[in-house]
PDB file with one MODEL, atoms N, CA, C and O in Angstrom:
MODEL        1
ATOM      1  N   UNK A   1       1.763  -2.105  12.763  1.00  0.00           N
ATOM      2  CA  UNK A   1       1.998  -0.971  11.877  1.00  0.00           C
ATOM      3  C   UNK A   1       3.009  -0.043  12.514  1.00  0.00           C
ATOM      4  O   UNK A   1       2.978   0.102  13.736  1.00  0.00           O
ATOM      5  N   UNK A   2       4.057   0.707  11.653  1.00  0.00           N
ATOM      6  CA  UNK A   2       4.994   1.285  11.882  1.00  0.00           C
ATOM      7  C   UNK A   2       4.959   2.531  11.809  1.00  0.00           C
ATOM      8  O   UNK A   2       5.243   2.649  10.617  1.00  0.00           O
ATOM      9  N   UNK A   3       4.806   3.713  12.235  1.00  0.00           N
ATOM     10  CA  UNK A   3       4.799   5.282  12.431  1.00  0.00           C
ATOM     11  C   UNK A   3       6.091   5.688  12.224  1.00  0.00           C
ATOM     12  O   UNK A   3       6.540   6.370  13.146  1.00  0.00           O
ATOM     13  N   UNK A   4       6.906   5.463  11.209  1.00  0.00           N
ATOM     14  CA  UNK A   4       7.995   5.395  10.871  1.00  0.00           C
ATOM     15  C   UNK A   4       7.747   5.584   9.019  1.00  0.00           C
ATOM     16  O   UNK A   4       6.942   4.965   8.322  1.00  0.00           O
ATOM     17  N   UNK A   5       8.868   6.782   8.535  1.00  0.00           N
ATOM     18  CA  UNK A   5       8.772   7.188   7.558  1.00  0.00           C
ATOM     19  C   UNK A   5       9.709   6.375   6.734  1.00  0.00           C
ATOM     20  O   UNK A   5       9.933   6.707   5.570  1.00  0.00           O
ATOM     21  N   UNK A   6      10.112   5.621   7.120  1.00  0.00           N
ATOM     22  CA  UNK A   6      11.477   4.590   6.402  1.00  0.00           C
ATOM     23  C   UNK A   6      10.715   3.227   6.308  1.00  0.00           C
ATOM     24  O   UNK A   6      11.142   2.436   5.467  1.00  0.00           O
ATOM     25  N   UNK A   7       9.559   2.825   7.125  1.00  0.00           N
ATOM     26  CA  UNK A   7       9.084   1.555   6.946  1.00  0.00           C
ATOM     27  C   UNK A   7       7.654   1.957   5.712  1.00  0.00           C
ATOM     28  O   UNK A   7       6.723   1.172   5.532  1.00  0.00           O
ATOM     29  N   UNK A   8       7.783   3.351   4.969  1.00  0.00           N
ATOM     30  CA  UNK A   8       6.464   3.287   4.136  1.00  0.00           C
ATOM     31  C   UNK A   8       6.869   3.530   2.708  1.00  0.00           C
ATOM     32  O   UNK A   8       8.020   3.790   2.356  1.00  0.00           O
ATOM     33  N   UNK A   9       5.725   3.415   1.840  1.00  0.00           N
ATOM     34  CA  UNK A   9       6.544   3.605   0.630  1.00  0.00           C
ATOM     35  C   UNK A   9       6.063   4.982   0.272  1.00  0.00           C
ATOM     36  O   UNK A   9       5.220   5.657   0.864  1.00  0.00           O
ATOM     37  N   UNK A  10       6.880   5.329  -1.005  1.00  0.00           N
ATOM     38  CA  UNK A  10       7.080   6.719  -1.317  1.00  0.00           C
ATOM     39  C   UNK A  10       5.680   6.935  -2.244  1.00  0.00           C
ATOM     40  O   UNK A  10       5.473   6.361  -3.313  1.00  0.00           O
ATOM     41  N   UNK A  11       4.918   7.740  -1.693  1.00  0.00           N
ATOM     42  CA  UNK A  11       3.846   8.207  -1.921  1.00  0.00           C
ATOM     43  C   UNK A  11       3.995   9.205  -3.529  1.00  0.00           C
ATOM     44  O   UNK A  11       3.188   9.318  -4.451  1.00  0.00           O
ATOM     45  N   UNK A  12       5.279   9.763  -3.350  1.00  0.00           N
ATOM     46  CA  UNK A  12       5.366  10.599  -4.407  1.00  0.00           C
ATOM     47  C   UNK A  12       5.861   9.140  -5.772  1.00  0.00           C
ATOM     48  O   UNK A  12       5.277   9.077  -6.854  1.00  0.00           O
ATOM     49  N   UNK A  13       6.728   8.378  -5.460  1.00  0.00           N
ATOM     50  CA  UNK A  13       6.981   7.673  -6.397  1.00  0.00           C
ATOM     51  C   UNK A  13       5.604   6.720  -6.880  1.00  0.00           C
ATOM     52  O   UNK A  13       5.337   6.235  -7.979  1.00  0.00           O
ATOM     53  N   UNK A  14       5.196   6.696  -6.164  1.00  0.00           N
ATOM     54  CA  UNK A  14       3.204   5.833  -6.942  1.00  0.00           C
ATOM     55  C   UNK A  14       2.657   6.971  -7.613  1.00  0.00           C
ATOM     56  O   UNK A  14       2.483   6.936  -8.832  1.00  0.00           O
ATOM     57  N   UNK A  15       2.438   7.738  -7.091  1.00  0.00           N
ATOM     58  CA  UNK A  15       1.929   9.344  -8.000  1.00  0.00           C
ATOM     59  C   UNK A  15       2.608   9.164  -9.510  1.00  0.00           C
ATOM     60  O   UNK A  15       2.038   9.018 -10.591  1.00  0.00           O
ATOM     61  N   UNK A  16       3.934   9.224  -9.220  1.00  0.00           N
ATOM     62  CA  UNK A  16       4.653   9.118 -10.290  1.00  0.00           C
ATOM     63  C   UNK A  16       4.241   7.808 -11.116  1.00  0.00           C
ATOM     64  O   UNK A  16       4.250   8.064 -12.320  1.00  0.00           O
ATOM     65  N   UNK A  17       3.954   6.742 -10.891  1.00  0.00           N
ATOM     66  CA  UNK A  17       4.542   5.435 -11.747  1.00  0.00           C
ATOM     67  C   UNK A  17       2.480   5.841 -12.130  1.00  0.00           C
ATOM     68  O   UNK A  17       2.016   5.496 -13.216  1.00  0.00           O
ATOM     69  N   UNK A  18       1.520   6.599 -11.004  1.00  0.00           N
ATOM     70  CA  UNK A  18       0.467   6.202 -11.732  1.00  0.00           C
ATOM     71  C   UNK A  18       0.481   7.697 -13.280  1.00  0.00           C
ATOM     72  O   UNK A  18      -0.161   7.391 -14.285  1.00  0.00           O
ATOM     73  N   UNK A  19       1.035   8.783 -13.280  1.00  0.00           N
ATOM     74  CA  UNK A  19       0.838   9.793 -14.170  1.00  0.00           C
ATOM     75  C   UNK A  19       1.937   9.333 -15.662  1.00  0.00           C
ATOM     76  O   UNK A  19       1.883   9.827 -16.788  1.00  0.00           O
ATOM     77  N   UNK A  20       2.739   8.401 -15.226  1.00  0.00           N
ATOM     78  CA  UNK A  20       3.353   8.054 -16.303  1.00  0.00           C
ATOM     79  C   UNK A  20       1.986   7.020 -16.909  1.00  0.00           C
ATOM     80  O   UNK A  20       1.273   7.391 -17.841  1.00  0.00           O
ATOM     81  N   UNK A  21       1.831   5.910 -16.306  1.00  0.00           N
ATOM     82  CA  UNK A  21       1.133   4.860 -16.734  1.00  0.00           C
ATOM     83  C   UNK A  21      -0.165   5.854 -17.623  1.00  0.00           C
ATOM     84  O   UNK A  21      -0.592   5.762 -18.774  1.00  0.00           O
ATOM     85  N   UNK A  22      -0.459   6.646 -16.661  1.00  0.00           N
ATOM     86  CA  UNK A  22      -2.188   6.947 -17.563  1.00  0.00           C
ATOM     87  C   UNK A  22      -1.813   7.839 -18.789  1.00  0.00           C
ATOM     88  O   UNK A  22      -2.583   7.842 -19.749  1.00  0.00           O
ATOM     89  N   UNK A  23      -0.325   8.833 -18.824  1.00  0.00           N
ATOM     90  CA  UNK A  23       0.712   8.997 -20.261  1.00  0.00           C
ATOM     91  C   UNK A  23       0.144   8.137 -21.273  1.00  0.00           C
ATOM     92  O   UNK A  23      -0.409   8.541 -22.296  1.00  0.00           O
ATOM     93  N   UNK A  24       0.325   6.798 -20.900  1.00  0.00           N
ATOM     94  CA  UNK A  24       0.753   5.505 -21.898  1.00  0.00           C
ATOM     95  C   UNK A  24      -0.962   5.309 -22.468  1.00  0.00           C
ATOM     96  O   UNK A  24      -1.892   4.771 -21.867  1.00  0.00           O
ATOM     97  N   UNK A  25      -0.954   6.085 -24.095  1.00  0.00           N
ATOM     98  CA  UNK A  25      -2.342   5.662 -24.685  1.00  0.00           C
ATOM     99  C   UNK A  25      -2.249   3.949 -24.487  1.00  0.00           C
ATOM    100  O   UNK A  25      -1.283   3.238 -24.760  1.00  0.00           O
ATOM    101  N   UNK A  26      -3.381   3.591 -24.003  1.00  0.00           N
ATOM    102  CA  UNK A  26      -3.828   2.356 -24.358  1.00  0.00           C
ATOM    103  C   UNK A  26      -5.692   1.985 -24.406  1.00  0.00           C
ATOM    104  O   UNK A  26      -6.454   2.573 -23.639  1.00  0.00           O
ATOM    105  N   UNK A  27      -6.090   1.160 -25.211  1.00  0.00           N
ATOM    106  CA  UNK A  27      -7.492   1.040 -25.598  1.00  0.00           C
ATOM    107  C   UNK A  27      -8.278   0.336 -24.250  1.00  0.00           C
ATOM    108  O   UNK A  27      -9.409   0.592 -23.838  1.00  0.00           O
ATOM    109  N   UNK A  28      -7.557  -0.372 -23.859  1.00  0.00           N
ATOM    110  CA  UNK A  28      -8.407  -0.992 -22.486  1.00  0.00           C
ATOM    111  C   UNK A  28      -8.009  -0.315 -20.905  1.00  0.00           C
ATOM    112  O   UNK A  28      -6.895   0.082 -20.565  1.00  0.00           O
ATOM    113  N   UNK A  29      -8.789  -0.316 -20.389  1.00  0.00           N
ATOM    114  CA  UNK A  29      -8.400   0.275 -18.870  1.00  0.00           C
ATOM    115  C   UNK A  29      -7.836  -1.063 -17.880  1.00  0.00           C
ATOM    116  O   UNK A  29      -7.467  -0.921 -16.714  1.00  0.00           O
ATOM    117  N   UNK A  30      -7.859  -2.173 -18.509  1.00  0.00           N
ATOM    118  CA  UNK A  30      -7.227  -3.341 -17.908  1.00  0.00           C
ATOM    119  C   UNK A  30      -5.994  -3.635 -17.920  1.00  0.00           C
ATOM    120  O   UNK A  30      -5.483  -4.550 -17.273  1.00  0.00           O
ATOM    121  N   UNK A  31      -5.229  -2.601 -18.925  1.00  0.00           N
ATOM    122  CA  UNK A  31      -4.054  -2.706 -19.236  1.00  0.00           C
ATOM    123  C   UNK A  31      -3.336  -1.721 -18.777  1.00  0.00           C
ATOM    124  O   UNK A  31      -2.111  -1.841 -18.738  1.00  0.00           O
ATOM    125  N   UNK A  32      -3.988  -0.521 -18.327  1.00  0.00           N
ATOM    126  CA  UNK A  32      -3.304   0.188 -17.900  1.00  0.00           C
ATOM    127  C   UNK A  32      -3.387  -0.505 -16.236  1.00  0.00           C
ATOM    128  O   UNK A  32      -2.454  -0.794 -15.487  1.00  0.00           O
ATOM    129  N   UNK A  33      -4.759  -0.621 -16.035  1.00  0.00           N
ATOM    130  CA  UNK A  33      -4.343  -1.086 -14.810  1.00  0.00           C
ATOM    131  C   UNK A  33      -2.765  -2.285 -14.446  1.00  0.00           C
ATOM    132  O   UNK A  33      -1.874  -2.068 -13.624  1.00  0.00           O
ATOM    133  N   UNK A  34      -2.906  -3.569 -15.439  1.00  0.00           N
ATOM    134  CA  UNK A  34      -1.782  -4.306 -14.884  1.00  0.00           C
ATOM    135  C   UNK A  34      -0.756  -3.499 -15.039  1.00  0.00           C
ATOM    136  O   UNK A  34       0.016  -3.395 -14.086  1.00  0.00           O
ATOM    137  N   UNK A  35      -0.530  -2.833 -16.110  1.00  0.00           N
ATOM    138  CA  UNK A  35       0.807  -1.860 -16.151  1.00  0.00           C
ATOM    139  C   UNK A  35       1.134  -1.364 -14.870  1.00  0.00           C
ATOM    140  O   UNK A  35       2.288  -1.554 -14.483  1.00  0.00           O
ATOM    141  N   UNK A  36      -0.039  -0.478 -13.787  1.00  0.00           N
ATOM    142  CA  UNK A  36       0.399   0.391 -12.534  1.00  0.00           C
ATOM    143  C   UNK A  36       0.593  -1.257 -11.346  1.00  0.00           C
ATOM    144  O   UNK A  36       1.259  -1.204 -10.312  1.00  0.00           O
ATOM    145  N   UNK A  37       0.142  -2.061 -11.635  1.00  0.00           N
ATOM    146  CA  UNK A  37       0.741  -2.997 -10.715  1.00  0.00           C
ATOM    147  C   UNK A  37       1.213  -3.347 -10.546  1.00  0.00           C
ATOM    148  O   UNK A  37       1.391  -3.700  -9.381  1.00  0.00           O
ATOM    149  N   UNK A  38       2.430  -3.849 -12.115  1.00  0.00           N
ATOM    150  CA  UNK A  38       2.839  -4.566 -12.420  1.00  0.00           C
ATOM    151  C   UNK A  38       4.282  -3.669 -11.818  1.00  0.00           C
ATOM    152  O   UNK A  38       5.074  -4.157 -11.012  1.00  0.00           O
ATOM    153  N   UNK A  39       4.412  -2.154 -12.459  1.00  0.00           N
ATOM    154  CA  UNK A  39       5.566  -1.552 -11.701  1.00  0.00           C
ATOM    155  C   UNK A  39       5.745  -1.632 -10.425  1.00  0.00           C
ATOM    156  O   UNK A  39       6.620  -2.358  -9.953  1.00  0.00           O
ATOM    157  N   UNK A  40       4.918  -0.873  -9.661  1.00  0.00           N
ATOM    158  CA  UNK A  40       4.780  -0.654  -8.362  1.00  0.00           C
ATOM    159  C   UNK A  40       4.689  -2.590  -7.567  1.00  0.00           C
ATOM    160  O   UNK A  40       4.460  -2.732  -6.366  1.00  0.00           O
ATOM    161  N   UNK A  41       4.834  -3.385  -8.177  1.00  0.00           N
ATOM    162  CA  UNK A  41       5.225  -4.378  -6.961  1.00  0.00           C
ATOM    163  C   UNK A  41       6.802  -4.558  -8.015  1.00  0.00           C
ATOM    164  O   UNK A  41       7.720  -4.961  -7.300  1.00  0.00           O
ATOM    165  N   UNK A  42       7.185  -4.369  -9.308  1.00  0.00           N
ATOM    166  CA  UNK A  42       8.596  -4.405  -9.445  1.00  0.00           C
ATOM    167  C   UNK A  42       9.500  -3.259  -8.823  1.00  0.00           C
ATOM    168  O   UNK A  42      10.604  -3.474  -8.322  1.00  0.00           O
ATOM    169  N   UNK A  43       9.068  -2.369  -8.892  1.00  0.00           N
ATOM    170  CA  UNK A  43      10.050  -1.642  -8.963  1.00  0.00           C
ATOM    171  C   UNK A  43      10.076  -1.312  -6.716  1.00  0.00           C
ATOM    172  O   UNK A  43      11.079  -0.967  -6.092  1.00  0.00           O
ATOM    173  N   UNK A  44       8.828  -1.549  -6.167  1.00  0.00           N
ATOM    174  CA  UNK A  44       8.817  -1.314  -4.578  1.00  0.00           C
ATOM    175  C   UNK A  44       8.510  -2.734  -3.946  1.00  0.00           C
ATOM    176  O   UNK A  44       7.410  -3.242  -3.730  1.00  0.00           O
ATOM    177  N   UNK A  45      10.021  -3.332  -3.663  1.00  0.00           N
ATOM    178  CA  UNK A  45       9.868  -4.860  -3.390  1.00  0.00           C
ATOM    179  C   UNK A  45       8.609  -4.808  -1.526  1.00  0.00           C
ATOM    180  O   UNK A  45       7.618  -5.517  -1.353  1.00  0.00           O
ATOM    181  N   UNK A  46       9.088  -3.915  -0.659  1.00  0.00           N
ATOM    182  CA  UNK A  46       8.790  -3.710   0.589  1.00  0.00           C
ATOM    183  C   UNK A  46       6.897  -3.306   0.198  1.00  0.00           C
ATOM    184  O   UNK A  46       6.205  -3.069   1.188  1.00  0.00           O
ATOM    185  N   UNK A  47       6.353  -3.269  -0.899  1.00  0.00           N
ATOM    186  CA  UNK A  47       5.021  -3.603  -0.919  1.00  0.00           C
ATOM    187  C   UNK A  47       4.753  -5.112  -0.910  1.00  0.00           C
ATOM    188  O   UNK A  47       5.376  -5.944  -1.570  1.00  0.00           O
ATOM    189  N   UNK A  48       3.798  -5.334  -0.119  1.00  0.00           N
ATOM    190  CA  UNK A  48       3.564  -7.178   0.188  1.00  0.00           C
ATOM    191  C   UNK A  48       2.241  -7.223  -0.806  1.00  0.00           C
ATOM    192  O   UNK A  48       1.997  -8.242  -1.453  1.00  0.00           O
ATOM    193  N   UNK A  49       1.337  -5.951  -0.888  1.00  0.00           N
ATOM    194  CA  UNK A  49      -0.194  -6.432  -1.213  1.00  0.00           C
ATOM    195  C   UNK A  49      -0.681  -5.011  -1.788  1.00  0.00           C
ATOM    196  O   UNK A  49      -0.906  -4.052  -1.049  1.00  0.00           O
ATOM    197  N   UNK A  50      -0.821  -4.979  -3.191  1.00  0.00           N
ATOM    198  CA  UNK A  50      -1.315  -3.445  -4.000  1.00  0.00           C
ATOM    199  C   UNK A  50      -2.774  -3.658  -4.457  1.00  0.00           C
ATOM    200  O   UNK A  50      -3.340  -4.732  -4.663  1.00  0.00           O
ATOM    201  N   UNK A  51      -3.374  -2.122  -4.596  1.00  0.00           N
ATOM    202  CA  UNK A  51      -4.763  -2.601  -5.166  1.00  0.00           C
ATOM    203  C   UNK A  51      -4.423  -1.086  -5.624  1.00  0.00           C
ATOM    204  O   UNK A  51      -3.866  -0.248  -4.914  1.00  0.00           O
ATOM    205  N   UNK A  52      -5.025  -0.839  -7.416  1.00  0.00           N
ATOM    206  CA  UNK A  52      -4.635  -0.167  -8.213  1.00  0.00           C
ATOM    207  C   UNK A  52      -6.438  -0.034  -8.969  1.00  0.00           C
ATOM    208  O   UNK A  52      -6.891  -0.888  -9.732  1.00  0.00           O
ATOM    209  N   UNK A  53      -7.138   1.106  -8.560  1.00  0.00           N
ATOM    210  CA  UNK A  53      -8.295   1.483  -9.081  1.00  0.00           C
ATOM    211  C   UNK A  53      -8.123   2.701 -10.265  1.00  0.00           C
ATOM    212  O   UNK A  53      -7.417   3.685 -10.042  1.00  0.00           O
ATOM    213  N   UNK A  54      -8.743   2.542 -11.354  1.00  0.00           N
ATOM    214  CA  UNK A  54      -8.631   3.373 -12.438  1.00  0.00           C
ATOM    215  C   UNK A  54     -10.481   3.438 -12.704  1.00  0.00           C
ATOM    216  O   UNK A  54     -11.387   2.649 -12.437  1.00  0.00           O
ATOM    217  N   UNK A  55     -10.443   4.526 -13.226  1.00  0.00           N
ATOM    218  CA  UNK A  55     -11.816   5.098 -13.740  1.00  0.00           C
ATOM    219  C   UNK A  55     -11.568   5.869 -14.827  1.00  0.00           C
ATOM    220  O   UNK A  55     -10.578   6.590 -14.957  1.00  0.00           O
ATOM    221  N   UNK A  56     -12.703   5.692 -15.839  1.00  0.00           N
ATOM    222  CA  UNK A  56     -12.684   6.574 -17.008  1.00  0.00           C
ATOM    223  C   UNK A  56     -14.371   6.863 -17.000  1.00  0.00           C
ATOM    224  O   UNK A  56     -15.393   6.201 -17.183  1.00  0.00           O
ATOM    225  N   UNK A  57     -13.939   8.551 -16.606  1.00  0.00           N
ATOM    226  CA  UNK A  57     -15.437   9.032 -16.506  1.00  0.00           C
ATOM    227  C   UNK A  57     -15.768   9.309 -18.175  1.00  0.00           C
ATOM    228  O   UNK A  57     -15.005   9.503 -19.121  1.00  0.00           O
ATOM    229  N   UNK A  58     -17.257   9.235 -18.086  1.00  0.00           N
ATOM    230  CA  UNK A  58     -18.364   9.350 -19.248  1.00  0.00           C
ATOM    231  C   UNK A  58     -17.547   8.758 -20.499  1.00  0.00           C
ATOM    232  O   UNK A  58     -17.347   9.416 -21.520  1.00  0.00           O
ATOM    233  N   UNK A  59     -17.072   7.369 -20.294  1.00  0.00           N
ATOM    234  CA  UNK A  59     -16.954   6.076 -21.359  1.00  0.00           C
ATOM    235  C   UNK A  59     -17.826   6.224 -22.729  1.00  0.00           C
ATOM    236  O   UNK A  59     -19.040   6.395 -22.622  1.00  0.00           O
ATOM    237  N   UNK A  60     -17.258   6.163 -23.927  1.00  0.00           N
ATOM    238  CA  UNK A  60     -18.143   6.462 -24.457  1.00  0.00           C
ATOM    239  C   UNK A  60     -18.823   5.422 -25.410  1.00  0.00           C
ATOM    240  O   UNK A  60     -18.764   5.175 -26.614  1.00  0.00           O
ATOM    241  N   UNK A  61     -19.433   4.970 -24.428  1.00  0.00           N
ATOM    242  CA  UNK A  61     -20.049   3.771 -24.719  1.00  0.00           C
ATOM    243  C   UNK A  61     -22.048   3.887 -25.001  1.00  0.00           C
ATOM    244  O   UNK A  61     -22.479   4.989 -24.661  1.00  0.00           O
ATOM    245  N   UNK A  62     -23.121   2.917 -25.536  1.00  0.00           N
ATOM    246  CA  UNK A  62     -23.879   3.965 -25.572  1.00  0.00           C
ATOM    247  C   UNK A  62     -24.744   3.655 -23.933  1.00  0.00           C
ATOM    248  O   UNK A  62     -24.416   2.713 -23.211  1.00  0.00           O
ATOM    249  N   UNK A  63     -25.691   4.493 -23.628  1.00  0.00           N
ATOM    250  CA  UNK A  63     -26.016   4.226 -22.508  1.00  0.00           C
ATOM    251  C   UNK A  63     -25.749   5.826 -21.705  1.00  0.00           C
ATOM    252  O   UNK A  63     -24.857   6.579 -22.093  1.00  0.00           O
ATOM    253  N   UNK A  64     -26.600   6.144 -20.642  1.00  0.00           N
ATOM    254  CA  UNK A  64     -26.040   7.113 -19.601  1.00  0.00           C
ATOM    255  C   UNK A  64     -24.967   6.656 -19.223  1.00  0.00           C
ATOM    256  O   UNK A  64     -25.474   5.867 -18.426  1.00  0.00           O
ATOM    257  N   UNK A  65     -23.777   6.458 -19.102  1.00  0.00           N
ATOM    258  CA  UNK A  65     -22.931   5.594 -17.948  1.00  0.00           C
ATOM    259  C   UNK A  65     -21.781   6.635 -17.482  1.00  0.00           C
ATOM    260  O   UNK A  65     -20.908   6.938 -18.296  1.00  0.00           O
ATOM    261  N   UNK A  66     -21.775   7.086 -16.407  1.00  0.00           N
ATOM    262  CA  UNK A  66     -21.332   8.500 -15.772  1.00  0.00           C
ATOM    263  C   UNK A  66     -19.694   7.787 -15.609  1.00  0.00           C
ATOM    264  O   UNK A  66     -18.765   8.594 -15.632  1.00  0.00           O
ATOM    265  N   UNK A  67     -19.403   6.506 -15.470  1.00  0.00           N
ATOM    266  CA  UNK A  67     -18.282   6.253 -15.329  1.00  0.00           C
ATOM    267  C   UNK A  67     -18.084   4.571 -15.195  1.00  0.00           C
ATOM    268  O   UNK A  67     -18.918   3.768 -14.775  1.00  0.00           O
ATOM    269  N   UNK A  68     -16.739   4.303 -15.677  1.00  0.00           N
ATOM    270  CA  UNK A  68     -16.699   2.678 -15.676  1.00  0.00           C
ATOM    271  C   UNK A  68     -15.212   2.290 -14.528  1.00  0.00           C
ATOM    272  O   UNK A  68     -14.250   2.941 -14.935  1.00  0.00           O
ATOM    273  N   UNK A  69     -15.034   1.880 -13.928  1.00  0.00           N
ATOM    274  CA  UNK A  69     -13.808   1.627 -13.288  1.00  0.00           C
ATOM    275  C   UNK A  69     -13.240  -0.312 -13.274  1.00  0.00           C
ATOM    276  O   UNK A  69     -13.796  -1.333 -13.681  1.00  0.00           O
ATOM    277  N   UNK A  70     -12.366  -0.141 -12.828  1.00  0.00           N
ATOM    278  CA  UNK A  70     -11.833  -1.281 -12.194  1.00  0.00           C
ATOM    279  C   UNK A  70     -11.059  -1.148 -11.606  1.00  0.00           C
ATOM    280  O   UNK A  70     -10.420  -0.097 -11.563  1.00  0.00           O
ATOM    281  N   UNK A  71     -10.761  -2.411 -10.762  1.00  0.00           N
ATOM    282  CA  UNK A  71      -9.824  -2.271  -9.912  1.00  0.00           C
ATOM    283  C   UNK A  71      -8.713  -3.870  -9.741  1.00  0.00           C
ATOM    284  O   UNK A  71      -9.234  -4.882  -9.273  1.00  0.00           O
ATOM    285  N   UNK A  72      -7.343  -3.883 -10.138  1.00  0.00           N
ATOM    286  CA  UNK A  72      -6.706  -4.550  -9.650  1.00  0.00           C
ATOM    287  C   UNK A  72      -6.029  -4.799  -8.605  1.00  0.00           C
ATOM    288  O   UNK A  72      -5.640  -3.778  -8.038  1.00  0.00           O
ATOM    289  N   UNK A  73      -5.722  -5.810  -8.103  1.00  0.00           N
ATOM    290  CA  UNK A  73      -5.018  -6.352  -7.090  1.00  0.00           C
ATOM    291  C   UNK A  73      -4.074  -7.134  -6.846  1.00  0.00           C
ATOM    292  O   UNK A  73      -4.355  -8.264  -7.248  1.00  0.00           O
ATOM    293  N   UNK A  74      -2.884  -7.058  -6.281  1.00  0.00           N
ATOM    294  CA  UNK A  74      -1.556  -8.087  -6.899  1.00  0.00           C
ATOM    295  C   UNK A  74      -1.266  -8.308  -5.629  1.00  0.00           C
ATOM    296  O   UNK A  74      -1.718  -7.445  -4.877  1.00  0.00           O
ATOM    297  N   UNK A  75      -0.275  -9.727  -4.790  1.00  0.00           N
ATOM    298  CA  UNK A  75      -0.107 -10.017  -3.556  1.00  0.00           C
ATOM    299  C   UNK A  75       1.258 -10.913  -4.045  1.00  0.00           C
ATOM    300  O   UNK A  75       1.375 -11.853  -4.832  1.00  0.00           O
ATOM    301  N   UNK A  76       2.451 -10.003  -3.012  1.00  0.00           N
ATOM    302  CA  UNK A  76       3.539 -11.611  -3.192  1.00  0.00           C
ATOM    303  C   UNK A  76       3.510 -12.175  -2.356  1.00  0.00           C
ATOM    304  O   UNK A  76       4.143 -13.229  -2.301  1.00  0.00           O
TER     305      UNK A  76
ENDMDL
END
């Protein structure tokens, strides 16, 4: 591992690609998820291995269910 600010990726640009993505109405949270993966390994080649967790608290589904998540994972 590198302590070097040129060997990491831009923290502000994932912020970014994730506040656009969660922008984008969509009905499943699976889709938004591939969407934030799908950029962030196109658009930041120097990522080797992403994992992209989304949650949508109090789903309104029936049931107590305080929150539902998932989480993807992409590797080149």
């Amino acid at each position: 591992a590198s302590d070097e600010l040129m060997d990491t990726v831009d923290y502000v640009a994932l912020n970014a690609i994730a506040k656009e993505e969660m922008a984008v109405r969509a009905k499943l949270l699976e889709v938004v998820c591939q969407r934030m993966i799908d950029r962030i390994m196109n658009e930041h080649p120097m990522v080797q291995k992403a994992w992209v967790n989304v949650a949508k608290l109090n789903p309104p589904i029936n049931g107590d269910v305080e929150r539902v998540a998932l989480t993807f994972t992409a590797e080149r």
